[in-house]
C-alpha positions in Angstrom: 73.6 116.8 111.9 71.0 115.9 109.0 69.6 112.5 108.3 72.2 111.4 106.1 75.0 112.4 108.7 73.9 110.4 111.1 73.3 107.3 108.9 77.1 107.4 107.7 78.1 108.0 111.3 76.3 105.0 112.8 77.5 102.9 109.9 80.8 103.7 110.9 83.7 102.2 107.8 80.4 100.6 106.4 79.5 103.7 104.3 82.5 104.6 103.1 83.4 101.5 101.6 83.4 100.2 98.0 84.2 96.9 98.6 82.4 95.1 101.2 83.1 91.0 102.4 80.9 89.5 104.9 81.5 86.3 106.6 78.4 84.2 107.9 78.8 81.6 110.1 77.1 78.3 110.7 75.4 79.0 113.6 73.7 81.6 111.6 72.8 79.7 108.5 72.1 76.8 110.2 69.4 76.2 112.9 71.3 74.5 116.0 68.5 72.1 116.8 67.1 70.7 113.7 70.3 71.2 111.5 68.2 72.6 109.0 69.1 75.7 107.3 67.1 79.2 108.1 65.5 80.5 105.5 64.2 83.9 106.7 67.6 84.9 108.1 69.2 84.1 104.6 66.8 86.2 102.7 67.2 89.1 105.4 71.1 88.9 104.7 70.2 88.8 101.0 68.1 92.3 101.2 71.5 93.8 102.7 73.3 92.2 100.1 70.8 93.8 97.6 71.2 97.4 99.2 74.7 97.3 99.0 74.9 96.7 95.8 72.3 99.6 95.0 74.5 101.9 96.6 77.2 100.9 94.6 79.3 98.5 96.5 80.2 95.4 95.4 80.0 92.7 98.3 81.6 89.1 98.6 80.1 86.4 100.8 82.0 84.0 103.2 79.8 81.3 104.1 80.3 78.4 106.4 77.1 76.2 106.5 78.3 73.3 104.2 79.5 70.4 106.9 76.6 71.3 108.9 73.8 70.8 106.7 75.4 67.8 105.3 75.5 66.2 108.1 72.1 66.2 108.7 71.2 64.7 105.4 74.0 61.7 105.7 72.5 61.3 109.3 75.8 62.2 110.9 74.2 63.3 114.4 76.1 63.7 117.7 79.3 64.5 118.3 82.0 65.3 116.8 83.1 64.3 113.1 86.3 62.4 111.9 88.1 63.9 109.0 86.9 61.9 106.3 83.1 62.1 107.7 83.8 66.4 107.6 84.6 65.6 104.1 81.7 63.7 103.0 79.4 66.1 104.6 80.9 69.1 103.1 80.6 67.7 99.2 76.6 67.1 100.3 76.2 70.2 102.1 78.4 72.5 99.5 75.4 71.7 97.1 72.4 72.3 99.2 74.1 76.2 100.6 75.0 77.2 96.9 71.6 76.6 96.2 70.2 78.7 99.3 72.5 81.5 97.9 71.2 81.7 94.6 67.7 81.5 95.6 68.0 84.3 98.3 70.4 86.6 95.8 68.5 85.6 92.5 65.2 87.2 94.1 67.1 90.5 94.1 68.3 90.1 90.4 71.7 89.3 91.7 74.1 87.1 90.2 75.9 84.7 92.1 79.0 82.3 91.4 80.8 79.8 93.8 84.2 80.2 94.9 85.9 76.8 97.0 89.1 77.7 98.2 92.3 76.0 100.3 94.9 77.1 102.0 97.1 76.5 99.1 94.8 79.2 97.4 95.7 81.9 99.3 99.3 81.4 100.4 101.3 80.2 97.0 101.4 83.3 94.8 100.7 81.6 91.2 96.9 80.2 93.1 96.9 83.1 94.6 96.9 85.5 91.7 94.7 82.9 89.6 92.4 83.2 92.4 92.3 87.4 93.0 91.8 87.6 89.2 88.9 85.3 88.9 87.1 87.0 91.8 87.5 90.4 90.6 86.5 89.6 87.2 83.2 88.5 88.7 82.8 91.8 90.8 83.5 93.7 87.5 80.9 91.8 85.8 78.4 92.4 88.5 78.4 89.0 90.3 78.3 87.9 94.4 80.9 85.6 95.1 80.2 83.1 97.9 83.3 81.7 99.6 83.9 78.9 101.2 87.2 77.1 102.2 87.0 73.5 100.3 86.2 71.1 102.7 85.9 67.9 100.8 89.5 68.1 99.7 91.2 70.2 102.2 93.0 67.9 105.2 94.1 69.1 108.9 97.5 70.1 108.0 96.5 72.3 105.2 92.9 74.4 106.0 92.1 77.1 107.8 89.9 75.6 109.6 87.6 77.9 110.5 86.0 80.7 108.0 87.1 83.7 109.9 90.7 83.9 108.9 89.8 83.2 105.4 87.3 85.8 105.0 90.7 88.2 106.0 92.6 86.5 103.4 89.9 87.3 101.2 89.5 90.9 102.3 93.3 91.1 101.6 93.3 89.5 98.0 90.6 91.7 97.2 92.0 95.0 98.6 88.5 95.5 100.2 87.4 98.4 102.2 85.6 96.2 105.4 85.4 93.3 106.5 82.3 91.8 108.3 82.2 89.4 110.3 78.6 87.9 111.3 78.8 86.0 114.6 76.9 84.5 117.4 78.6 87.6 119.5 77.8 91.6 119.4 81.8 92.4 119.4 84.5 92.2 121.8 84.4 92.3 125.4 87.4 92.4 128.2 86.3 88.7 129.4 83.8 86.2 128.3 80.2 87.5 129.1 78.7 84.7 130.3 81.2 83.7 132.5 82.1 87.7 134.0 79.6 90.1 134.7 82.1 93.1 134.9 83.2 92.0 131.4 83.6 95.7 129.5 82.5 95.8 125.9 85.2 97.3 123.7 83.1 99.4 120.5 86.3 100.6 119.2 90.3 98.8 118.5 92.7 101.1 116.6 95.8 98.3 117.5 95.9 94.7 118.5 97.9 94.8 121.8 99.0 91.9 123.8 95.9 93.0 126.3 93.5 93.0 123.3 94.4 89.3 122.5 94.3 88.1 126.1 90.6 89.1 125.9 89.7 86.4 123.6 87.9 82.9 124.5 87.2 79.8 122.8 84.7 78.5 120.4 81.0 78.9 121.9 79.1 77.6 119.0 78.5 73.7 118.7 78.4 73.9 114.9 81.2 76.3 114.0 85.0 76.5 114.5 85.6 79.4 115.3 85.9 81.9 118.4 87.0 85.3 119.1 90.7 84.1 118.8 90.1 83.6 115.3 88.2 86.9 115.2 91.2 88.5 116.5 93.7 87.0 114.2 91.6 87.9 111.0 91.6 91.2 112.7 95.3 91.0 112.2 95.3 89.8 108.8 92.7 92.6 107.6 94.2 95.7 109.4 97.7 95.0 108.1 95.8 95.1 104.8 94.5 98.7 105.6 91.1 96.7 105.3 88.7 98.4 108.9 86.9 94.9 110.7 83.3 94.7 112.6 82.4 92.0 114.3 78.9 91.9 115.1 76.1 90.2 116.3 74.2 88.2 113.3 71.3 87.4 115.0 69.0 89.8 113.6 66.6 90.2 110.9 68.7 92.5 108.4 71.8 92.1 110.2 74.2 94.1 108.0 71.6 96.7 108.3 71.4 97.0 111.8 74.8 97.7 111.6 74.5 100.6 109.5 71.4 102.5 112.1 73.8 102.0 114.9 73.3 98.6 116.8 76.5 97.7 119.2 79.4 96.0 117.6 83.0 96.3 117.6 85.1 98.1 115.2 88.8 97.6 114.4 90.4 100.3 112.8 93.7 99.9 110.5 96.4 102.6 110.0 96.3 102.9 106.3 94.4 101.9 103.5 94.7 98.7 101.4 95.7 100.8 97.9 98.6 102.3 100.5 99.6 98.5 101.6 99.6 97.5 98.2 101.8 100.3 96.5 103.9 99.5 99.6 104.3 96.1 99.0 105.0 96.3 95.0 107.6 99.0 95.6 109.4 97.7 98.7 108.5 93.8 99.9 109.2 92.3 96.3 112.1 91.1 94.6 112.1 91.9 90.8 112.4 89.4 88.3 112.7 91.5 85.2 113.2 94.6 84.0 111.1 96.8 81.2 112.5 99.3 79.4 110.1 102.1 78.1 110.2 104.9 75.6 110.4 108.9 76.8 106.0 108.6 75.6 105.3 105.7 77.8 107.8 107.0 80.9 105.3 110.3 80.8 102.3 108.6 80.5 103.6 106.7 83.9 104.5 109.8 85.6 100.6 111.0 84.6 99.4 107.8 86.5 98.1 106.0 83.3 99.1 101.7 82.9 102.3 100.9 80.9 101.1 99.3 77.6 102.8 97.1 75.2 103.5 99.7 72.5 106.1 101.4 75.0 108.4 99.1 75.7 111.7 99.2 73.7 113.4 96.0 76.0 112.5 93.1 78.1 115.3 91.6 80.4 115.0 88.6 82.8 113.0 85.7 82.8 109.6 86.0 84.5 106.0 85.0 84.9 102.6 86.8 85.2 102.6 88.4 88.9 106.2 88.9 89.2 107.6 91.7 90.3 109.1 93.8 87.6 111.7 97.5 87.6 110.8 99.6 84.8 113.2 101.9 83.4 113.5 105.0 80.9 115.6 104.5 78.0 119.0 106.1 79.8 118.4 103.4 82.5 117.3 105.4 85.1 114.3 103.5 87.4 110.8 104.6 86.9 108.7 102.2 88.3 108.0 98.8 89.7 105.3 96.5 89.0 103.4 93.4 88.9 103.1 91.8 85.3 100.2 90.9 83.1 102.4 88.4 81.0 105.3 86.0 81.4 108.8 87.9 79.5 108.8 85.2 76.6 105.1 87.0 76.0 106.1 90.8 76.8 109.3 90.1 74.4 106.6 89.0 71.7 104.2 92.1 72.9 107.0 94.7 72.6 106.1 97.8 70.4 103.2 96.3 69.8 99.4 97.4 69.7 97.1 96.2 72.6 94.4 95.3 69.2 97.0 92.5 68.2 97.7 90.9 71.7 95.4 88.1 70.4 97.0 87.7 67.0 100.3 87.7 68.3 99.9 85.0 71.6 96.4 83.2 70.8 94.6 84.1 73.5 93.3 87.8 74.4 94.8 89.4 78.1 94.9 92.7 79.5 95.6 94.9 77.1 98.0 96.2 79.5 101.7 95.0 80.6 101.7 96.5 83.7 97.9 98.2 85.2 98.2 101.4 86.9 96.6 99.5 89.5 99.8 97.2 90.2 102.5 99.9 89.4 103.9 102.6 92.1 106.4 105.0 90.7 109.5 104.6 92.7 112.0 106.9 90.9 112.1 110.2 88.7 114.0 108.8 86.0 114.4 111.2 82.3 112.3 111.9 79.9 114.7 112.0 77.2 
């Protein structure tokens, strides 16, 4: 085995991916004792962000940090915070870890933009979508998004509560290849470490088993929220998503790195991938609300895998919105497709025959130039060419 065999071997999922997210947590950013925010870490992390990206990946960040370095400069010391002090801190801390980002990244020539997310965000479809299509427009143009869940808004009975789960719902918006999860702990074990010394370490999980979740603890960190419990359910979140999961230990120079040569960490292992899942999910977990009917020219190009565009369609039917589900049929009737749509139907019907070079004319405002992206279509029947 040369060089580079071994290096994609020890990397594992790492080195096959093209879409990478890493979630940091506080205990990492933030120094426990003097609440202030490490420095040299951060700009290790940023030099495997940086390498990523020069191999072609593109690479969102999840960072926690914000409530504890804000609550260092509002003086909140001690124990634990109510609500509306979490909150307080959070707006004074958001500031001061989007500024530690963009000075780490920016040394690298990296671009970097801030994403503050809820619940809400990820679990109604309309945010949801607004949200996917924001952050992949800033991987297309080249940018690092950092990610946090918006804690000066967000209240107990709609967060996540702790950064781990969200980086999976992240992962799974996305469709990204890995998910990394930087933690105070090198990976899984059969019992807590500290408190078992026979406790096994488990390098590899291909399914999350009743056993598997009985091996998870609590929180250890007095700055985070979360524990291997939520490591486990993001595990659950991002497998389901064909999306492979490390957890690792982040307490290292070049963390992300040490990963790739090899060091001990866990790896969980999905049984698909997430463009499988997705084609899944368009073609059987959605109910249509519309139907496009397409000429025998646009029916072949979706057979040949190409995106359906405007000039195509011969009929719109139902009443729909962007994201919605949609059948596509020939022009006998007979079911080619389904998809997710670019426009709402009062803007297909208006799009219809049309060029993609007058969508902007015709609606005021410049979208994809397609009505349904190969990307959000699966072919579903054989339909007739006419």
């Amino acid at each position: 085995m040369n060089a580079s065999q071994l290096h994609s071997a020890a990397a594992g999922p790492l080195s096959t991916a093209r879409r990478v997210v890493i979630k940091v947590g506080s205990a990492l950013l933030v120094d426990m004792e003097s609440g202030r925010l490490d420095r040299a870490w951060l700009d290790g992390l940023a030099a495997d962000v940086a390498e990523l990206r020069s191999r072609g990946k593109e690479v969102l960040l999840v960072s926690s940090g914000a409530i504890a370095l804000g609550r260092r400069e509002l003086g909140l010391t001690g124990g634990k915070l109510r609500l509306e002090e979490k909150q307080a801190a959070a707006a004074v801390g958001q500031i001061r870890l989007a500024h530690a980002w963009k000075d780490a990244l920016e040394m690298h020539g990296l671009s970097v933009a801030q994403i503050l997310l809820t619940l809400t965000d990820t679990e109604e479809r309309r945010r949801y979508l607004n949200a996917r299509s924001t952050l992949n427009t800033l991987l297309r143009l080249g940018a690092v998004p950092v990610i946090n869940e918006n804690d000066t808004v967000a209240t107990a009975e709609i967060r996540y509560g702790d950064n781990d789960r969200l980086a999976a719902r992240v992962a799974q918006m996305v469709s990204a290849d890995c998910l990394v999860l930087l933690s105070d702990v090198e990976g899984l074990y059969t019992a807590d470490p500290a408190r078992d010394p026979n406790a096994k370490f488990v390098p590899e999980i291909r399914c999350i088993t009743p056993e598997i979740e009985s091996m998870a603890g609590g929180a250890a960190s007095t700055v985070g929220s979360g524990g291997m419990a939520t490591k486990i359910a993001a595990a659950k979140i991002a497998l389901g998503a064909g999306c492979h999961m490390c957890i690792a230990l982040g307490r290292r120079e070049r963390p992300v790195k040490a990963i790739e040569r090899g060091e001990r960490c866990s790896w969980f292992y999905p049984s698909t991938t997430p463009a499988t899942v997705r084609k899944q999910w368009i073609a059987g977990a959605l109910k249509p609300a519309g139907e496009i009917y397409v000429d025998a020219g646009a029916a072949h190009a979706l057979r040949g895998g190409k995106s359906l565009l405007p000039a195509g369609v011969l009929r719109v039917t139902g009443k729909f919105e962007r994201g919605d589900a949609l059948v596509v049929r020939d022009a006998h009737g007979a079911e080619i497709a389904r998809g997710l749509s670019a426009y709402s139907s009062a803007d297909a019907e208006r799009l219809r025959g049309r060029r993609s070079s007058e969508i902007a004319e015709l609606l005021g405002f410049h979208g994809r130039d397609e009505l349904i992206h190969r990307d959000d279509l699966v072919l579903t029947g054989s339909g007739r060419s006419g």
